[in-house]
N, C-alpha and C positions, 0 to 999 in steps of 0.2 A: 481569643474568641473562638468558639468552635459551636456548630450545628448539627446536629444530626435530624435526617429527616428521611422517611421513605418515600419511594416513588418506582409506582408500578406505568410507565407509560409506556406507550408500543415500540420506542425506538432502544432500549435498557432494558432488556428483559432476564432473568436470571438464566445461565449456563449452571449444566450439569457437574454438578462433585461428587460423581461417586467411586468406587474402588475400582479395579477390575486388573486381569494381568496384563504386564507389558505385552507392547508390541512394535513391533522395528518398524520404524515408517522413516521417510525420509527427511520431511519436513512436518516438526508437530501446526498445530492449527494454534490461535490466540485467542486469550481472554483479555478484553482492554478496561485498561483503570485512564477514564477520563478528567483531564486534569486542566480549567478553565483558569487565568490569568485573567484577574478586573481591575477596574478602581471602585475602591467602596469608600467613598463621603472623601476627605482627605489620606484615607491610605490605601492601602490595596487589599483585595483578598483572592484566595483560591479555593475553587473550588472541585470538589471529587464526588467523582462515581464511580461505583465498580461495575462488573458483570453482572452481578447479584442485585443490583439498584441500591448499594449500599451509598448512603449520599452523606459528606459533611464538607461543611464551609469553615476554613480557617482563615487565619490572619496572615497575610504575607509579609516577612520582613526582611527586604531584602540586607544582605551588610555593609553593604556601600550605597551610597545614592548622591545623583548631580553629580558633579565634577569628580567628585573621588571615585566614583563608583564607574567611571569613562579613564578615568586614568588607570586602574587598575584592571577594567577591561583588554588595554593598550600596554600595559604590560606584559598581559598574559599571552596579548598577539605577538609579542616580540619573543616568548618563550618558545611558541608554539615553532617561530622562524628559526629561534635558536636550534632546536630539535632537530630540523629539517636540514641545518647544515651539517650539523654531527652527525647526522646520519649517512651523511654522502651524498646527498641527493643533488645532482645538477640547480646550481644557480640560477633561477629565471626571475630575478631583478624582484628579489622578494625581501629588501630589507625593505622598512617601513620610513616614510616621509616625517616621521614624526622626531628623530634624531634621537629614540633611545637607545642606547648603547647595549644594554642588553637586558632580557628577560630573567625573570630573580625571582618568579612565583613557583612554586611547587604545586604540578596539574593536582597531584592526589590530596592535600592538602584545599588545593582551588574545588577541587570534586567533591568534596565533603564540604563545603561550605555553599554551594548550589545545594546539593541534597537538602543539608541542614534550613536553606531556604523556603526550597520549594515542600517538605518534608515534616518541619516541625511546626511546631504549636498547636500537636494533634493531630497531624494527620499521618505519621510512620507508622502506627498499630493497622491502619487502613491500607499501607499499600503492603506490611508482615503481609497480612489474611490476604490480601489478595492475590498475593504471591502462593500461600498455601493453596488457595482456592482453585489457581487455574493450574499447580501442582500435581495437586487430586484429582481435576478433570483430564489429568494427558495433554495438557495444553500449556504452553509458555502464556508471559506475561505483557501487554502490550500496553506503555505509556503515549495515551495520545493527548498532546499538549497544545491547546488555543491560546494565544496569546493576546490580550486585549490592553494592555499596557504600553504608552509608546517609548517611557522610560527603559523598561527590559527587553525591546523587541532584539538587542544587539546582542543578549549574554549568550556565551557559547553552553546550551543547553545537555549539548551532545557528551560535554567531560563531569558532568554527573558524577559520583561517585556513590557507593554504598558503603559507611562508615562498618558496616558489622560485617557484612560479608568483603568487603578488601574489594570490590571490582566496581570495575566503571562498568553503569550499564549498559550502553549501547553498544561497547564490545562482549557483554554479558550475553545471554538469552532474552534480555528483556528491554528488546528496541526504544528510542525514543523517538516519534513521529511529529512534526509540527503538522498537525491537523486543522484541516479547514473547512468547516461544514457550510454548503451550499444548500438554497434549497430547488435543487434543481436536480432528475435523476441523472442518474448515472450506471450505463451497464459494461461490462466486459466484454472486451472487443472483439469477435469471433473471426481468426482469421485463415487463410491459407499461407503453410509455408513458401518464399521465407519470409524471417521480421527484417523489415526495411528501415536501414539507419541513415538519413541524411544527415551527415557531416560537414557543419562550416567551420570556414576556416578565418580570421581576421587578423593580419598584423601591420597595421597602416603605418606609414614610412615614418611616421615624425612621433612612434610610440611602440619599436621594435620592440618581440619579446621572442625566443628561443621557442620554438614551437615545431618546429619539423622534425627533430626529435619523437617527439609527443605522436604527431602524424602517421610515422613512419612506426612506431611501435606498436600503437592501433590497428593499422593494416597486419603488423606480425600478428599476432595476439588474435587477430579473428580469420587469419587467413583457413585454420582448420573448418572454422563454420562457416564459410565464405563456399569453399572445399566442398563440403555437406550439402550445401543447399538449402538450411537452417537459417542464414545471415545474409545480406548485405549490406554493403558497408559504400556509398557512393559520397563522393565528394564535391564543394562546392567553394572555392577557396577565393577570397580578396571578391566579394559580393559589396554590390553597390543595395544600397533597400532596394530600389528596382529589377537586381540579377535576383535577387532573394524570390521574391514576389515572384520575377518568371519562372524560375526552378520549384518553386513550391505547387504550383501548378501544371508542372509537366508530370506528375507522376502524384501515386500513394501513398504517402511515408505515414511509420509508426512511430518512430524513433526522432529527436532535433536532437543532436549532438554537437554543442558550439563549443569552441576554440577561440580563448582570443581575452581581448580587454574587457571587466565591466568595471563599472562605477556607482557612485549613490551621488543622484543630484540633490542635494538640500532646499536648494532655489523652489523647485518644482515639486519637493517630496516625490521624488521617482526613482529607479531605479534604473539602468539603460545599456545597454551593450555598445559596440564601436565595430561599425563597419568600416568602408573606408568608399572612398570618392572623388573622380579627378583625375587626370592624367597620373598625379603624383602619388596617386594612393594614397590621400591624409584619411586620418579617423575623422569619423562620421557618424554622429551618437545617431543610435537605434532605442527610444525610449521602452520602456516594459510592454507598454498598453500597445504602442504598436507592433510589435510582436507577437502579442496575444490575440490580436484583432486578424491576423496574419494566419498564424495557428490556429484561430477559431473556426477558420473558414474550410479546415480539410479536418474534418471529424475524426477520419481515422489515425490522427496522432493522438497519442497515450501518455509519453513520457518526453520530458526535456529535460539534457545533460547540461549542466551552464557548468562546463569548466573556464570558469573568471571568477578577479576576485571578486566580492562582496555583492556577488549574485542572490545571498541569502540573506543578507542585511538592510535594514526597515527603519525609519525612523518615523517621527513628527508625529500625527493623528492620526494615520490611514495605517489602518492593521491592513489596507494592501501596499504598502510601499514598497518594500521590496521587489526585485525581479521576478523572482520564484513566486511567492505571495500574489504578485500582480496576474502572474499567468494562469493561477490556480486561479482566482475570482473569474477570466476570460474561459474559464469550464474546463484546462486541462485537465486530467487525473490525477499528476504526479510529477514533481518536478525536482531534482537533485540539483542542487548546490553549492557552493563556495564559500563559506564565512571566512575564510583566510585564503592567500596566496599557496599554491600547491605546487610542488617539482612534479618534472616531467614521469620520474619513474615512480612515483607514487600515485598519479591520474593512470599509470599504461599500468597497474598492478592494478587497481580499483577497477578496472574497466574489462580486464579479464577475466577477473572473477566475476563481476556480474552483470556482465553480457552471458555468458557462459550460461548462468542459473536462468536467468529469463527466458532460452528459449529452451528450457527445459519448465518452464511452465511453474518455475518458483513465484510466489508473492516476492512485490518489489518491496518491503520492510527486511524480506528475510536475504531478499539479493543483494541489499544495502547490508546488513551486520553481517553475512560472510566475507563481503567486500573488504570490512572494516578490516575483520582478523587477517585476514590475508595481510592488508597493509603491515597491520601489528608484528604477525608472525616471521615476516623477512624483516622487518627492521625494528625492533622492537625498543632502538631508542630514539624515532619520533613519533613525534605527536601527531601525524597528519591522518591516522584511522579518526580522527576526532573532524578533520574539518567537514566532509560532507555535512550536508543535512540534506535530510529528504522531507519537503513537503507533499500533502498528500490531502485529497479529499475523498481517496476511494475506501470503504468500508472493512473491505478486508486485501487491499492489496493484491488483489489476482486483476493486472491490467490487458489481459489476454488469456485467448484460448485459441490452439492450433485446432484446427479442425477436420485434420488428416489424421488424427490419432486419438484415443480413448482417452488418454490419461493427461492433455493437457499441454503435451509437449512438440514441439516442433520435430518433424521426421522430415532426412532428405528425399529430397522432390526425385525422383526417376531417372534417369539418365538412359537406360538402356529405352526396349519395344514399348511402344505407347499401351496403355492398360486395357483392354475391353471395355467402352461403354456402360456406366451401369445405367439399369433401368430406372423408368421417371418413377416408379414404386415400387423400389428390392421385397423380396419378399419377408415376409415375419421374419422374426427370427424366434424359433422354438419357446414356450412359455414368456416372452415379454410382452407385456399388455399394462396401458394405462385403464383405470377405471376411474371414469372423468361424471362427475354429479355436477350439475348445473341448476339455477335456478334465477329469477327475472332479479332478487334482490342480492344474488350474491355472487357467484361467478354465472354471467350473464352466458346465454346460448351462444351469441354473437362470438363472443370471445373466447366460449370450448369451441365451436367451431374452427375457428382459425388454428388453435390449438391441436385439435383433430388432424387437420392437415397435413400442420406439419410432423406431426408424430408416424400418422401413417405413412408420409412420404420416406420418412426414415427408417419402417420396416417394422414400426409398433405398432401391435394389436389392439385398438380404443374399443373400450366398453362405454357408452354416451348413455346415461341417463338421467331424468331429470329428479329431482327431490320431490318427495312428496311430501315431508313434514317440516324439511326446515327453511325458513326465510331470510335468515342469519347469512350475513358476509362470511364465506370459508375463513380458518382461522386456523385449521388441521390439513397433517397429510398420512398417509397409513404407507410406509415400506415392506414389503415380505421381507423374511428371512434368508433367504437363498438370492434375493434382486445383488445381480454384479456390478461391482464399482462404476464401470463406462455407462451401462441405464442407469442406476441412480443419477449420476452426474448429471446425464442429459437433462433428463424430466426434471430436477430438481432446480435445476440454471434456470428454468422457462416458466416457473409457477409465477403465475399474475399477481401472486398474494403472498407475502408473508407470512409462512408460519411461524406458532403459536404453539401448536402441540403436535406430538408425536405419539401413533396409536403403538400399542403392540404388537409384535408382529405375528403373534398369536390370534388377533382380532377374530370373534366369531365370522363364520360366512352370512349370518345373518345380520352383521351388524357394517357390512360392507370388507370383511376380508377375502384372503382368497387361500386355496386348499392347499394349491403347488410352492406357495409363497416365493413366485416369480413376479409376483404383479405389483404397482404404486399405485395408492388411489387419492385424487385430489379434489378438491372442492370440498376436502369435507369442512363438519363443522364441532366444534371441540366441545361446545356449551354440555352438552346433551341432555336438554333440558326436555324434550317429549319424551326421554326414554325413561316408561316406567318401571324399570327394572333393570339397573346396570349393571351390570358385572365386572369384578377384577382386570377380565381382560378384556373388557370394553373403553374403557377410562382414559380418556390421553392423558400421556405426560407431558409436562410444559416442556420447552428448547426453546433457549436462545439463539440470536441469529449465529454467535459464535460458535456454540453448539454446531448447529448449520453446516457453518463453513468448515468447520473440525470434521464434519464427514464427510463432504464433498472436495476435500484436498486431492489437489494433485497426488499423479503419482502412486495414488493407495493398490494394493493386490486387491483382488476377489475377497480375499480373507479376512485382510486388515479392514475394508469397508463393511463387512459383515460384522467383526468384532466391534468393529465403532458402534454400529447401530444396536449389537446387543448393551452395550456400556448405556450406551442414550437410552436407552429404552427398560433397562435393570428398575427395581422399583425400591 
């Protein structure tokens, strides 16, 4: 069964494919191919979207199902443990209660029959092209996968493989995300150096597990960033829910980093971590919800590390069952995971790589697949690049912005003479200016105003004027040609609205451009339906949000964000 169907709605808008020459950037930007898991009548379907709004519904068939398809899940957990001892990895009590003897599946073999899964019955030609798609645009490929099935919430999604091209993808260029769409916003979290890691710790007396290990290589591994002023890294170890609770509110953390035991309660369909309590220190289940409830309450956490097993794993009805899952519904942004038992020196390798990229201002999709290869790259005969998973409800993965530096990244905090004061409004800085159109029915005064504010507090020169022909919700934005990576950035993070199109940068000065092409102008509107007479370089072109975010990456030069927006804006 297969459907094709278009659909132009505001949240799927088509990303740019056009040619143009390389450019060395550090991290490319993503184009996502959305991929829903349902039940359809008695069997299941999936369904896809690309960048491009290319949309088809196929049939899901899984190859196993019921019993066989749980035992052959439990097989492959036992591979994945097999792996992990041949590799050398320190023992942390990670054979399986289930008494098989050993793992017998072939990952690459298991990886091509997911794909074959999730892939056929018509829908491989869709993720080819969309592969070429985001190819063409300079962009990698982003699979983000909803899961609405309580049958498949357990299969390890992450050993994927690509039958033609030989690679598993989420050690490939082409992440796979369990995405969680909320409808609730969600923005990036603007902060000052450094990023704050609250680290728990749990190994309750009647449920030992090898963990100071673990502890003590984590401190190595950040002690450079610690160093810097980039990191810290504070500890909180054998926590009752009550020490939890009062450490959670003595300070502002970004980071939850736990250590220790999880579980999946069946009884309750939840998911729940293990504290400990009592003079003796016994385990003390910490259910998902309340943890989330917990986390919910200090907004400026972003991400949670659940190194425990089966932190990722969901059953029964509730697509929030899981831990990870459950925290993501309580409004985190992003939470990494455990679908299998992990060695200590495989969690201390995973963590220094990407702690590393975060506070250099990586998207956490891309901080998770460098993490992966790392794993891969020193031990290249286990499987444990496979067990994270990251769930995620944020858009494009950028769960932070330092705000001590242009481009996104954490800079060490001073050490030496305290700074000079800067003034409550620095001045301009040479040709940056917003030119801000406002009107009652679209970007309202009230809301350029505040806008105004803060721009000019920042040393941007606001041009405020009102519309006088159009009524239209803004839907455009106009970039000059010479605008430097750091102001784009800015102004482009703060637009109240979604664009939609993008002018040229050529824009006449009568049509609201500007001469120096130092300037951004916002509120416009893209229709241009008063203007009797448009011309070539009047005309917006569409952009997608990924579009977007592909020029507003971290990290870009003066040049490389110059050359983005000639690419975007090429006709």
């Amino acid at each position: 069964m297969v459907r094709l169907t278009a659909d132009r709605s505001e949240d799927h808008r088509p990303g740019p494919v056009r040619d143009a020459a390389p450019t060395q950037v550090r991290s490319r930007g993503y184009q996502n191919l959305d991929v829903r898991l349902r039940t359809d009548g008695d069997g299941y379907a999936a369904d896809f979207r690309t960048a491009g709004d290319a949309m088809i519904t196929t049939e899901l068939s899984p190859p196993f199902e019921g019993s066989e398809l749980e035992l052959r899940l439990r097989r492959f957990e036992q591979t994945v443990m097999d792996s992990l001892h041949e590799g050398g990895a320190p023992d942390r009590g990670v054979r399986l209660a289930s008494g098989l003897a050993r793992g017998d599946i072939d990952p690459r073999e298991f990886g091509e029959e997911l794909f074959r899964c999730l892939f056929g019955n018509g829908a491989e030609p869709l993720y080819r092209q969309a592969r070429v798609d985001a190819a063409n645009a300079r962009m990698d490929l982003r699979v983000r996968l909803s899961e609405e099935i309580p049958a498949l919430r357990s299969v390890p999604w992450e050993f994927i493989r690509d039958p033609e091209e030989g690679q598993f993808l989420t050690k490939s260029d082409t992440p796979l995300v369990r995405f969680i769409r909320l409808g609730r916003p969600l923005e990036t979290l603007r902060i000052d150096p450094p990023l704050r890691i609250l680290g728990v710790t749990s190994n309750p007396s009647d449920a030992r597990l090898d963990i100071d290990h673990e502890i003590e290589g984590l401190e190595r591994i950040t002690a450079e960033l610690q160093a810097s002023g980039v990191l810290t890294l504070d500890w909180l170890h054998q926590p009752s829910f009550s020490d939890l609770q009062t450490r959670l509110a003595e300070g502002e953390w970004h980071v939850f980093h736990f250590i220790g035991h999880g579980h999946f309660d069946a009884d309750v369909n939840q998911g729940l971590l293990y504290l400990v309590e009592g003079a003796k220190q016994e385990s003390a289940p910490m259910m998902a919800e309340a943890l989330g409830d917990l986390l919910s309450d200090h907004p400026t956490f972003r991400l949670c590390v659940l190194n425990s097993c089966s932190g990722a794993r969901g059953e029964g009805d509730d697509a929030f069952s899981s831990t990870a899952a459950t925290l993501i519904q309580r409004g985190l942004p992003a939470v990494i995971a455990m679908q299998f038992k992990v060695g200590n020196n495989a969690a201390i390798r995973f963590a220094e790589r990407f702690y590393a990229d975060l506070v250099r201002g990586i998207p956490i999709d891309r901080g998770v697949l460098n993490a992966r290869k790392a794993l891969f790259g020193t031990d290249p005969r286990s499987l444990e690049w496979g067990t994270p998973v990251l769930h995620m409800r944020s858009p494009d993965g950028l769960l932070f912005r330092f705000q001590s530096s242009g481009d996104g990244q954490a800079r060490p905090s001073a050490s030496k003479a305290p700074s000079p004061p800067r003034p409550s409004t620095p001045p301009a800085p040479r040709g940056r200016t917003v030119m801000m159109y406002w009107h009652d029915q679209g970007l309202t005064r009230d809301a350029a105003t505040q806008l105004q504010t803060e721009f000019e507090h920042s040393g941007i020169h606001v041009v405020f004027e009102q519309h006088k022909l159009w009524a239209d919700a803004p839907d455009a934005v106009y970039v000059g040609e010479l605008v430097d990576a750091e102001f784009g950035r800015f102004v482009l993070s703060r637009l109240p609205y979604e664009p939609r199109f993008l002018f040229p940068t050529n824009l006449p000065l009568a049509k609201g451009g500007n001469r120096e092409g130092r300037a951004i102008g916002i509120g416009y509107v893209g229709s241009f339906r008063e203007l009797s007479h448009p011309t070539p370089d009047s005309v917006p072109i569409p952009i997608s949000a990924e579009g977007l975010e592909w020029l507003c990456e971290p990290l870009l030069s003066d040049l490389e964000f110059q050359q983005r927006l000639r690419v975007l804006t090429e006709r």
